[in-house]
Structure formats: structure tokens, C-alpha cells
N, C-alpha and C positions, 0 to 999 in steps of 0.2 A: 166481487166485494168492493165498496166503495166506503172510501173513510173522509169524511166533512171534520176541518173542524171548528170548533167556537170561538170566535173570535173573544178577544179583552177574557179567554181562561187565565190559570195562571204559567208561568214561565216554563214550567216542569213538564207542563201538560202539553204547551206550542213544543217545547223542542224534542218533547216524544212523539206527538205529531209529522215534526217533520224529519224525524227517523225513520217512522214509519213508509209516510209516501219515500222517501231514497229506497229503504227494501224494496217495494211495489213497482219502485223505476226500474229496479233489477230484475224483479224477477219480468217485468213485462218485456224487458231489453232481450233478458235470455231465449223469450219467446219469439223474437222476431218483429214485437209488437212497437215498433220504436215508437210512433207517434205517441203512443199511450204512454210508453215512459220518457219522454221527454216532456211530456203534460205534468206527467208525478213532480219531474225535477225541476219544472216550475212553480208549481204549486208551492215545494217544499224551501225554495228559493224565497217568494215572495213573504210567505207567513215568516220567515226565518228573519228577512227585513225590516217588517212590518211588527216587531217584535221586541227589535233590535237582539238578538240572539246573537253574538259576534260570533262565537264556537261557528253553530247551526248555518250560518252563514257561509263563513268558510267553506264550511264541511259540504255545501249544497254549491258554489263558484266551483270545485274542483270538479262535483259529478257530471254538472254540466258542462264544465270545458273539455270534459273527458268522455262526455256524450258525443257532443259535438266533432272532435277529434275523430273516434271511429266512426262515425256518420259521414265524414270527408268535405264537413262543409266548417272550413277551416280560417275563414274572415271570421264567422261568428264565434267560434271558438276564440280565435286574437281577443273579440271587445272585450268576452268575458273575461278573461286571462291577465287584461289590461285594469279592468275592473277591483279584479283578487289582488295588483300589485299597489294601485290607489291605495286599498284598505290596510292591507299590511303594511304600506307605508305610513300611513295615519296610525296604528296601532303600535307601530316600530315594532313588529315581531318579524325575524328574523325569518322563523321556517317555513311562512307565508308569503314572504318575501322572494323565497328561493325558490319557494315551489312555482307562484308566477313567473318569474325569470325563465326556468326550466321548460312550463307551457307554454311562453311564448315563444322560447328558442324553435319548440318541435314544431310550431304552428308555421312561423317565420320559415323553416328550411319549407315543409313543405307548398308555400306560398313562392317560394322559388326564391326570396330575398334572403341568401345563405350569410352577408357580413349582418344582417342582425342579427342573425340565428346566434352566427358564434360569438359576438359581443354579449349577448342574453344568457348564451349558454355559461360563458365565463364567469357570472357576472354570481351566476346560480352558484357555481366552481366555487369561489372564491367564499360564499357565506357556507357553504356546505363543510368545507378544510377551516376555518373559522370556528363551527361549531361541533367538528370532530364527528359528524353525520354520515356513517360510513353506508347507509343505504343508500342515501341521497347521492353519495357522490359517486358509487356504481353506474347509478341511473345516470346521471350531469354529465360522468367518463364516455358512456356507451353512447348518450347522446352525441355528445363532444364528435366523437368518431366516428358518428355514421352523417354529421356534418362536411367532414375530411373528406370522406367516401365520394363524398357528391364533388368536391374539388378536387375528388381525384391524387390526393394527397397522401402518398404509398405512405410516406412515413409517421406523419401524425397520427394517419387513420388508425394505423396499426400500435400507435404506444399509448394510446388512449384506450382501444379496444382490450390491449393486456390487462392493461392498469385496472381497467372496468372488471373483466374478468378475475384478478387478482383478488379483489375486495369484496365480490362473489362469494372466491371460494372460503376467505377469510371468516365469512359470513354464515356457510356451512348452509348454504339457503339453495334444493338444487333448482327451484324453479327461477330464482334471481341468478344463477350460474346459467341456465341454458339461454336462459333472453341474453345474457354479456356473451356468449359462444357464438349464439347467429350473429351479433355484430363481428363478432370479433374472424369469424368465415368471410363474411362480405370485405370488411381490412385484406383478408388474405388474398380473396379472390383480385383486386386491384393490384397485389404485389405479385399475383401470379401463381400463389402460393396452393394449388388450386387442389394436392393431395391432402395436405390440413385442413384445409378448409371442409372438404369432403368429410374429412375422417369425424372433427368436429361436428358436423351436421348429423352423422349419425348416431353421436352422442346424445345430441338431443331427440332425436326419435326414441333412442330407447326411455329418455327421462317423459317425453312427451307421453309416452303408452304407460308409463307405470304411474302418471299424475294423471292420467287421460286429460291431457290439456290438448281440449281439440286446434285451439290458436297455434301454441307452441309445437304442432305436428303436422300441421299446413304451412306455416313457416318455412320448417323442416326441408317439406318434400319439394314448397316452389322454390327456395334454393339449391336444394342439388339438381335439379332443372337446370337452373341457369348456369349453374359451374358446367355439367355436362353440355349445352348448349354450346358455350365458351370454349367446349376441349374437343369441339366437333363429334361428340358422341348422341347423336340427336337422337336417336330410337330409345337407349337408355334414358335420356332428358324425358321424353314423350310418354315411359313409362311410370316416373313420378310425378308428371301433371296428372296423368291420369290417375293415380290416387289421389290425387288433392279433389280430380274433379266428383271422385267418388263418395266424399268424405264430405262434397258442398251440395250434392243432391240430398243429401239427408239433412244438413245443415247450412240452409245458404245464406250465405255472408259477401256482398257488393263490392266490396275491398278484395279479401282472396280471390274473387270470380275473375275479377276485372285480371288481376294479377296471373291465375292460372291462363287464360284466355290468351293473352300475351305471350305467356311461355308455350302454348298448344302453337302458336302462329308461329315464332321461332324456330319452334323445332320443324314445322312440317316446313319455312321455306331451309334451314338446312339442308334436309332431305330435297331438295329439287322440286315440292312439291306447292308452286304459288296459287292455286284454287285453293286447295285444302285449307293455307294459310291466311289466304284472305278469306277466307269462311268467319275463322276467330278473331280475326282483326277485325273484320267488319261488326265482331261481339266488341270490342275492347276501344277502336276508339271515340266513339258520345258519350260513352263513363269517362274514358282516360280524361279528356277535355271537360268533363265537368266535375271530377273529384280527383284526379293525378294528380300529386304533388309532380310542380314544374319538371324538377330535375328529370324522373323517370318518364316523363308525358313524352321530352323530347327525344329520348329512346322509343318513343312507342312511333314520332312521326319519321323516324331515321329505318325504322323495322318497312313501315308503307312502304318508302319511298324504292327500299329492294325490291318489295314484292311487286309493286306496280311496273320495274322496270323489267323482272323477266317474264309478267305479263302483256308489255309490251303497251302501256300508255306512260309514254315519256313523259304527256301534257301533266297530269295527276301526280307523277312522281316529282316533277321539277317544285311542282305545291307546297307540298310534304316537305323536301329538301331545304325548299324558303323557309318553312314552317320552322324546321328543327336548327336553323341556322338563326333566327332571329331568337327561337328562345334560348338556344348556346348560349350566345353572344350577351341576352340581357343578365341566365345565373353566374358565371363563369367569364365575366370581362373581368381587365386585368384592376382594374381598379377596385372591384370586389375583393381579387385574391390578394390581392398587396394589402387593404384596410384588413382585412383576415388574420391575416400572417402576423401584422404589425398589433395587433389584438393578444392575438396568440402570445407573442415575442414578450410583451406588454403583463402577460401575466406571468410567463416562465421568468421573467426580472423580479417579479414583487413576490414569486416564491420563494426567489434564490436568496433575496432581499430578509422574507422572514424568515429562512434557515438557517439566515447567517444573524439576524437578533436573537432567533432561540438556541445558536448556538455560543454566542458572547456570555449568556446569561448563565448556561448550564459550566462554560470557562469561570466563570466570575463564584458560582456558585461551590465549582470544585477548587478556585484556589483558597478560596475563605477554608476550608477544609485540608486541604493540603497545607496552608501558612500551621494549623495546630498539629498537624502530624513533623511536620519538616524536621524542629529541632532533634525531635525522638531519633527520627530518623538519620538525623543528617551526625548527632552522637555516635547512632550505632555505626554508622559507616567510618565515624573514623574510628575507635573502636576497632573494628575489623581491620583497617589499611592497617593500622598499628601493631596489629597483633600477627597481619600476615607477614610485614614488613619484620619485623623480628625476627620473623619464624625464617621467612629468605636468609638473611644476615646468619644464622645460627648455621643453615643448612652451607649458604657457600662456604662459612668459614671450615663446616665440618668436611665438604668434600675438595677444602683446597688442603686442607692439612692431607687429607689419605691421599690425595693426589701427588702433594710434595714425599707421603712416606712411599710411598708406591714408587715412583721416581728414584728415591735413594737405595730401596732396597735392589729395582733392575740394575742400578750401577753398579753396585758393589754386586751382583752377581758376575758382571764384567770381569772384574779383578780377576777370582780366582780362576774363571775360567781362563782367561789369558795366558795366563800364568804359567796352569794347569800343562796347556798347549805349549808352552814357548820349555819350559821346565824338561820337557819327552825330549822337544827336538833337541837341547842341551844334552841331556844323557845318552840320545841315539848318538853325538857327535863322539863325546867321551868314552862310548865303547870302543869303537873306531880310532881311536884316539888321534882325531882329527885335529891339523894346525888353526883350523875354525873356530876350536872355540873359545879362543881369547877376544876372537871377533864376535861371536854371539853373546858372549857377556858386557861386553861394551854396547852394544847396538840395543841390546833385554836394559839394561841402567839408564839410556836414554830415555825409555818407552816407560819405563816404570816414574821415572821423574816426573815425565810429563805426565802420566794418569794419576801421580799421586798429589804433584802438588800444582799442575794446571788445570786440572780436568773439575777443581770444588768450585768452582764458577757456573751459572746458568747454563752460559754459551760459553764457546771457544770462536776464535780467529778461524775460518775454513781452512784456510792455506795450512796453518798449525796440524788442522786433522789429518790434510794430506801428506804431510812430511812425514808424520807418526805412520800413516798408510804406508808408505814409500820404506821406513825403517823395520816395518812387521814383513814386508816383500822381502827387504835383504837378508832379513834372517831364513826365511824359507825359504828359499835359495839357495844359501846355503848348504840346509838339508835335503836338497832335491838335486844340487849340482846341475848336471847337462842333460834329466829328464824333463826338465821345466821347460818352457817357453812363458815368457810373461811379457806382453804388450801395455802400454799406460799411454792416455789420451788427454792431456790438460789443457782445455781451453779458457779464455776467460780469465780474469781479474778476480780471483778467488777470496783475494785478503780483501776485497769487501764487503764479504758475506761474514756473519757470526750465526752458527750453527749448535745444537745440542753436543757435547761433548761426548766421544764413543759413541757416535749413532753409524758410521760407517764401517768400523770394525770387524762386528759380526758377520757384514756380507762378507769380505775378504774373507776372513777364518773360514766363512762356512763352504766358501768356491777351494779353498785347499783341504778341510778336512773330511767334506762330505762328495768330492770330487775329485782333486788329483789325488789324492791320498792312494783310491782304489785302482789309478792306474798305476802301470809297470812301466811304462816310456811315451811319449811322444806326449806330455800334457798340455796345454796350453792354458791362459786364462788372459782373457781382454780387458783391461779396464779404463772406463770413460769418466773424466768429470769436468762437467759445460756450467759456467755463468752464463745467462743470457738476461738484461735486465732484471727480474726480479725473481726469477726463478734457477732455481740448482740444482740441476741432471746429473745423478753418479748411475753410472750403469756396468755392472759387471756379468762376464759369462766364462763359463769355463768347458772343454769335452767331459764327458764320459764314459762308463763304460757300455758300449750298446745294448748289453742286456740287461741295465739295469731297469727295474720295474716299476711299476707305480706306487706298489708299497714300498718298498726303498727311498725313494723320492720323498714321499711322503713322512719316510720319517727323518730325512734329511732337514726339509723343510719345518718340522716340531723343534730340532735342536733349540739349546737356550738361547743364540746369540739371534737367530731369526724370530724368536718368541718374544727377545726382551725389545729388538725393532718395531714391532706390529703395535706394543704395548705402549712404547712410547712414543711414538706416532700418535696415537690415540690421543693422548694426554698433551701431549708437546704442540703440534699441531694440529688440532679438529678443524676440518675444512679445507685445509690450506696444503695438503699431501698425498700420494698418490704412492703404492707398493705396489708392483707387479711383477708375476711371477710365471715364466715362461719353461714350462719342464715339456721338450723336444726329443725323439730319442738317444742323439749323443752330444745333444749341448742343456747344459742348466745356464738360464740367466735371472738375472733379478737388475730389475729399473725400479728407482727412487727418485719420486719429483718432489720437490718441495721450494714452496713460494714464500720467498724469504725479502728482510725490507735489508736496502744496501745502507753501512755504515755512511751517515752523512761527513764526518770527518777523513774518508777515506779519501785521496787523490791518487789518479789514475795517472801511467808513467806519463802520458801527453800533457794530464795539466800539469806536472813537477818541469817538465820539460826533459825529463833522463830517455 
């Protein structure tokens, strides 16, 4: 079927026309038939021109540069590509603009000139993020990074090839996903990464067989080719050539050939086997040298120069070696990789640069917004401080009153217990009608003075406590005569401490009534009390009975004078106190530490000079 058409029709009719011949170039392309469909895509090129059709035109610079591309003949590819950016420049559109930048970058790498590629490719980069083009800039990414690849560039390769992939899956596109995944394998492959990479690849095989995308399944297989190649597994390598090469007998394509051919020679000289491999090498290098892109060609003259050497012409291999070492040297000098980098570097600044304009703007935009919220705001907040601040004020003043009543009720629990106590030992004396107790009533009148009309004070003098200590001893003593032993230990400068009033009392009462009370003879009771800068150790122990048990102890320990200490400990000093309570079989003690501030007015006998 052949389609003419009429020159000077109308506009409607040419660019139907030259739709037509592009199907025609397709379907003739799919057949093999290239020459005939690159006829079509001139054809449809010219009239489109000749027409002035800008669309059709366009639309006809792409098929062809994208003819030319898979045909491997890639200068003429460049002129067109070069062509479509002229136009789009004269046009000032934008996505014609990128898309040439984009074909020239792929044209350029494979032409071996890698710093234009990725100046071209950036360049594509930068209108694509521009115009929020998230197809384009999958395609710009993966390009990007299969530029890297070729520099050998573990790290760009590979965050370009994500990012490609990324925008893939965002895209929800699986056939635009599997083209980003075989880049993004080959990235891995360079890092080493060579089980991802794998696993990847067979990702794509499955997507390849449910799109039946013969391209995207030949891809596939001459990549895990080469990772197994790489991982010395060369028989498995030899097994996915061979389905590629099975897959191009029915369907042959000059590009995959070239490429499986390559991988067949690889893998046989792995295996030991340099005849076999130069069989396919002998297929692969007059394609390689006349449609290889540079970079991989000089792999294909580094592969020769193996196999010629364990076939034993040095001359042929030294060739080869020149060969692959001059085209090194022209992709991959330093002054390529540095203009690269410096490219690279160059745009990761003018992104950082627009991130931080769109994000002044999005600041600017939310304080305009925030200045009408603020007052509301900044009302209810005080508001709040105000209404919390009360409520604190209400709550301390309510738990300092229970604390102060709390406080006066364990005192006067004091009282009578004391009392209670000193009262027995008076009537035991009076039975007896002992010459003592004119002395116990003089000694009970001191003690009562002092806790009635010294003791309505916060604190007390320390010293004061211990005297009152030392007059509640004399009296029980009294009552105990020559079964008692009682020892006292005062060190320290005591009248510089002020203390809670009747805070040490109870431990004494409780070491005579819950202790020597139950002995019959030999009692004894220790007692310690240390200044040492800022802290005041009273420590008392007493025997007892050895069979007393632990519930006994225990309720020795509950009595009220040990209850109302714990209590007011609590409240007196939090933090700053320590009660410990040592129940041994025939000793009870109890240690009291408390960290007390020394009267600044106090002088010590050294500084009075006494």
C-alpha cells in the first residue's frame, strides 16, 4: 500500500498525511524493513516542512532522531536533534526544547563525548523540574545515570537511577518502572551491588512476559549475563545469552546481537575457553567499531586483547590494548570528569538555591497567616498562664496550710505521749516509795518547759535538743537504776545547727520502751550525735531480746513516736534526709542523717578565742 500525497491540499489533509506515513514507518520498522521506514520518516518530515506544520514537524524530528538512535548511527541522529533544538528555540517552547537536550545528551554519551552528554542532560533536568514534567524527568534521571555509569561514578550513578525509579513508581507506569530498574541494576552493578541488581532484573522479566515487551526481555537477560559474568558464574551467564540468542533468531535486532555476542564471548573466555570465544568476538567486533557507543566498544577491545593473549598472539593483543587505552583515555580523562562534576555540582547549587526561594516564599506566605492568628492566640495563651498560675497559688497555699496542720497535730501528739511515759515511770517510783522522785519531778518540769514554751518555734538550737535528750536519760535511769548501761557520743559544734523541734525524742523513748523495757538486766543503749559541715548524724542502738521476731520489731517500729519521725521528715525535709533502720537479732538501731544550713551568726570556740 502506498500513500502519495497532493501537494498545495489543505493543512488538515498534509498533517493527516504525515501521520499516516509515521504509522507506515512503524509498522515498516516493526517488520525489519528499516530502509522503507526511514523513507516513510522522511517523506513525512519533508511535507511537514514544506507545509510549514510546526506540530507535524516536531512530531516527524523526534521519529527520526529516534530512528536513527536505534539504527546506531548516531552523528546523524546529533544533526537532527540539533535541528529540533534550533526550532524549539525559535518557537520558545519549552518541551521541545528538553526533549532535544535529552536526544542530544543520549546521542553525545553514546558518541563517547560524556561532558556534553551530561551538560545536555542537565540542561534537559533543569526545564523538565521547571515544568513539573514528571515523565520527562524519569527519563532525564535514568539518563542522567546511565551517563555516571560510564564514569564509573558509584554514587551519582546510583541516586539518579533511585530518584528515576522513584518517579516511575509514583507514575504507577510498569513499563516506564522496568526501563528506571534496568538502569538502576547496571548503578548497582558498578557499587557491587550485584544481588539487587539480580533480584531487579528479574523483576523486569516478569513485567517484560506480561507486556510481551520483546526489547524490555532482551535487556533483561543480556544483563544478568553480565552481572553473572562479573560474579564468575559463567555457565549460568551462557544460559541467558542463550535465551536472548533465541529470542533474536526469530526476531533479529543488530544492537541486542552485537550485545549478546559479546556476552557469548565473555562468558566462553571465563570458562577457559579462547576459540569458542573468539568465534563471537570475531561476530561482535566490525558492528562493535561501527555502531558501539565509545564507552562499551572499549570493553569489547579489553575483552580481544584477553582472548588473543591466552591464545597466544601477543602481537594482536598489544593492538587491542593500544586500542582500548587510547579510547580510555579520550571518554574518561580527567578533564572530562572534573568539567562533569563541576556541571553536576552546578545544578545541585541552583536546586538548593530554588528550594530555598520556594521555601522563603511558602515562610512569607505562612507568616502573613500566622501575624492573623497570633493575637487570638497569643490572648488565649495568656489566658491559660493565668488561669494555671492561680490555680498553682490556690493549690501551694492549700497544701502548705495542711502541711503546717499536719505538722502541729504530729506535735502535739508528742506531748501526751511523753507525758503518758514519764507519768508510769513517776508512779512506778511512788509505789516504791523511792527518794527519786523529787528528782523526777524536777528533771519532768525542766522537759515540760522546754516543749511547752520552747519547742512553738519552727526550729530549736540543736544543742537545746540534746540537753532535753540528756534530761529524758536522767530520768530513765532513774527508773532502770544499775540494769541500764547507757553510752552518749557528742561530737561537733552542735549549737550551730537549728533543727525541727522534738524530732529526736521519739528515737530515744522508742530504744527504752520498745527495747530495754523487755529486758530483765544487762541493757545497754549507744548513742551518737556528729556535726560535720552541713550535715547532722544522731544515731542510736540499743540490745534485745534475742528471741524477739520480726513481727514484734515490726510493731515496735509502727509505734507513734517512730510514725510521727517518718512523717515529719517527709514534710520538714524532702530531699535533704535519710532514716535508716537496722533490726539485727539482738541489736535494734536507727541512723538519722539530715543536711542542715549552719547558723551564719554562730562562732566557733576558736574564732571567740575560749
Amino acid at each position: 500500500m502506498s500513500l502519495q500525497p497532493i501537494y498545495g491540499q489543505s493543512a488538515a489533509a498534509d498533517s493527516i498525511t504525515v501521520d499516516n506515513w509515521l504509522k507506515w514507518s512503524t509498522v515498516k520498522m516493526d517488520r525489519n524493513e528499516f530502509d522503507s521506514s526511514e523513507t516513510y520518516i522522511k517523506k513525512a518530515l519533508t511535507l511537514a516542512k514544506t507545509s510549514h506544520q510546526t506540530a507535524q514537524t516536531i512530531k516527524s524530528m523526534q521519529a527520526y532522531a529516534n530512528f536513527l538512535y536505534t539504527r546506531l548511527r548516531y552523528p546523524e541522529a546529533l544533526r537532527i536533534s540539533e535541528e529540533q533544538l534550533a526550532l524549539g528555540q525559535q518557537l520558545k517552547n519549552d518541551q521541545v526544547i528538553a526533549n532535544a537536550y535529552n536526544n542530544m545528551a543520549v546521542q553525545y554519551r553514546c558518541l563517547g563525548n560524556l561532558q556534553l552528554a551530561a551538560d545536555n542532560m542537565l540542561k534537559a533536568i533543569k526545564i523538565a523540574e521547571y515544568k513539573k514534567d514528571s515523565a520527562s524527568l524519569r527519563r532525564n534521571y535514568n539518563n542522567l545515570a546511565s551517563i555516571f555509569v560510564d564514569l564509573n561514578d558509584k554514587k551519582n550513578s546510583l541516586y539518579y537511577a533511585e530518584k528515576s525509579t522513584q518517579i516511575a513508581a509514583l507514575l504507577k507506569d510498569s513499563l516506564q518502572w522496568a526501563k528506571s530498574i534496568v538502569n538502576l541494576a547496571n548503578s548497582e552493578v558498578i557499587n557491587g551491588q550485584y544481588n539487587r541488581a539480580a533480584q531487579h532484573l528479574q523483576q523486569v522479566t516478569h513485567i517484560s512476559e506480561k507486556l510481551n515487551d520483546r526489547s524490555l526481555l532482551l535487556h533483561a537477560f543480556v544483563n544478568l549475563g553480565d552481572i553473572n559474568n562479573k560474579t564468575q558464574n559463567n555457565r549460568e551467564a551462557l544460559r541467558y545469552y542463550q535465551k536472548a540468542a533465541d529470542i533474536l533468531k526469530a526476531d533479529p535486532d543488530p544492537d541486542f546481537e552485537m550485545y549478546t555476542n559479546y556476552g557469548l564471548a565473555t562468558s566462553y573466555d571465563g570458562l577457559n575457553d579462547p576459540r569458542t570465544a573468539q568465534k563471537y568476538y570475531d561476530l561482535v567486533l566490525p558492528t562493535a567499531e561501527a555502531l558501539m557507543p565509545k564507552n562499551d566498544l572499549k570493553e569489547v577491545y579489553l575483552l580481544g586483547a584477553a582472548i588473543q593473549e591466552k591464545l597466544k598472539h601477543p602481537d594482536i593483543a598489544l593492538q587491542l590494548w593500544k586500542k582500548y587505552n587510547t579510547l580510555n583515555d579520550t571518554i574518561l580523562n580527567e578533564t572530562t570528569q572534573r568539567a562533569i562534576h563541576e556541571a553536576e555540582i552546578k545544578y545541585q547549587s541552583s536546586q538548593k538555591e530554588k528550594a530555598i526561594v520556594e521555601q522563603q516564599l511558602q515562610l512569607s506566605n505562612k507568616n502573613v497567616q500566622l501575624q492573623n492568628k497570633n493575637r487570638v492566640i497569643l490572648i488565649a495563651i495568656i489566658l491559660i498562664i493565668g488561669l494555671i498560675s492561680i490555680c498553682l497559688i490556690i493549690y501551694l497555699i492549700y497544701r502548705n496550710k495542711n502541711q503546717l496542720i499536719e505538722l502541729n497535730l504530729l506535735k502535739a501528739q508528742i506531748h501526751p505521749h511523753f507525758l503518758f511515759n514519764t507519768l508510769n515511770n513517776l508512779y512506778a517510783l511512788s509505789l516504791s516509795k523511792s527518794d527519786k522522785s523529787p528528782e523526777v519531778v524536777l528533771e519532768l518540769s525542766q522537759i515540760l518547759r522546754y516543749i511547752l514554751y520552747e519547742c512553738n518555734t519552727s526550729t530549736v538550737n540543736l544543742e537545746k535538743e540534746i540537753r532535753m535528750i540528756e534530761r529524758y536519760i536522767s530520768l530513765e535511769k532513774i527508773r532502770y537504776q544499775n540494769q541500764l548501761e547507757i553510752n552518749m557520743d557528742m561530737d561537733g559544734h552542735l549549737a550551730q545547727f537549728n533543727v525541727a523541734p522534738l524530732l529526736i525524742l521519739p528515737l530515744v523513748e522508742n530504744a527504752f520502751k520498745h527495747g530495754i523495757s523487755k529486758l530483765m538486766e544487762d541493757g545497754w543503749i549507744n548513742i551518737s550525735a556528729k556535726a560535720r559541715q552541713d550535715q547532722f548524724i544522731f544515731k542510736i542502738s540499743n540490745n534485745k531480746l534475742p528471741d524477739s521476731d520480726h513481727h514484734a520489731q515490726s510493731s515496735a517500729f509502727g509505734n507513734i513516736g517512730l510514725l510521727n519521725i517518718r512523717k515529719r521528715l517527709d514534710i520538714l525535709y524532702p530531699g535533704q534526709h535519710e532514716l535508716k533502720i537496722i533490726n539485727e537479732e539482738e541489736v535494734f538501731a536507727v541512723i538519722m542523717k539530715l543536711k542542715l544550713k549552719p547558723d551564719p551568726g554562730y562562732a566557733t570556740p576558736a574564732q571567740t578565742g575560749c
